[in-house]
C-alpha positions in Angstrom: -19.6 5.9 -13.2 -19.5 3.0 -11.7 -18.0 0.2 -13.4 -16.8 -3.6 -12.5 -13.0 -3.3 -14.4 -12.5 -0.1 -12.3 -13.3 -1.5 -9.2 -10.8 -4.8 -10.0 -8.2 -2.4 -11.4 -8.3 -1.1 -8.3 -8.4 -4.1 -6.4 -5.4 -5.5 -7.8 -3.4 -1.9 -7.2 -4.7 -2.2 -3.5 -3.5 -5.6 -2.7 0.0 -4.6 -4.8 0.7 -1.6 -2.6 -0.2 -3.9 0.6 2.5 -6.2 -0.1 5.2 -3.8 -1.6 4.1 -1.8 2.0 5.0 -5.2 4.4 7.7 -6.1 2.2 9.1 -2.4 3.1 8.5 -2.7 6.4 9.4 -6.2 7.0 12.5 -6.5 5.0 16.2 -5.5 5.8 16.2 -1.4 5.2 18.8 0.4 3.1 21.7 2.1 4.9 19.5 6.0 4.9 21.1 7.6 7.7 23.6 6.8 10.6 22.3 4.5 12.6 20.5 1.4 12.5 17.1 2.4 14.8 16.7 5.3 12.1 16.8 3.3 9.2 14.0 0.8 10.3 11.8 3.6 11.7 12.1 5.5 8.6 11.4 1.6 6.3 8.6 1.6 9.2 7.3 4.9 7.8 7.5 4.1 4.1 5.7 0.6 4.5 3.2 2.4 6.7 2.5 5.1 3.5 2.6 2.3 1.0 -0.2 0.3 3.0 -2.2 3.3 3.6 -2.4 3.8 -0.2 -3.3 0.2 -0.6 -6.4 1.3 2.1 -7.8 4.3 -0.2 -7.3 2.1 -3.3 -9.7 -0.7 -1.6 -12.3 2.3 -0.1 -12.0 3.6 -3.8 -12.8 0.0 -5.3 -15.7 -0.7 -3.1 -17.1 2.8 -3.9 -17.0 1.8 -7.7 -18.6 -1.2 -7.6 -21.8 -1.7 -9.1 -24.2 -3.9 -6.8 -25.9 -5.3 -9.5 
């Protein structure tokens, strides 16, 4: 089932959850919990998941499309 929409659907979901990822990381984190340190190692954390489910969306989109 390979198909060439699937594999730019994809595409496009990879590179959104790239930038929502660095924008997490990168931007100014919410007040969480106490302290300051805890607050960007737990943006760090949530940018780092958000980018890693941009990865398996781009593995995913090269794995559905057709060489043809």
């Amino acid at each position: 089932m390979k198909s060439k929409e699937g594999a730019l659907a994809l595409s496009a979901v990879s590179a959104l959850f790239a930038i929502l990822g660095l924008y997490t990381m990168l931007g100014s984190p919410e007040q969480l919990l106490g302290g300051d340190a805890y607050n960007y190692i737990t943006a760090a954390g949530r940018g780092t998941g958000l980018i890693c489910v941009g990865i398996i969306a781009a593995v995913l989109a090269s794995a559905l499309n057709p060489k043809d």
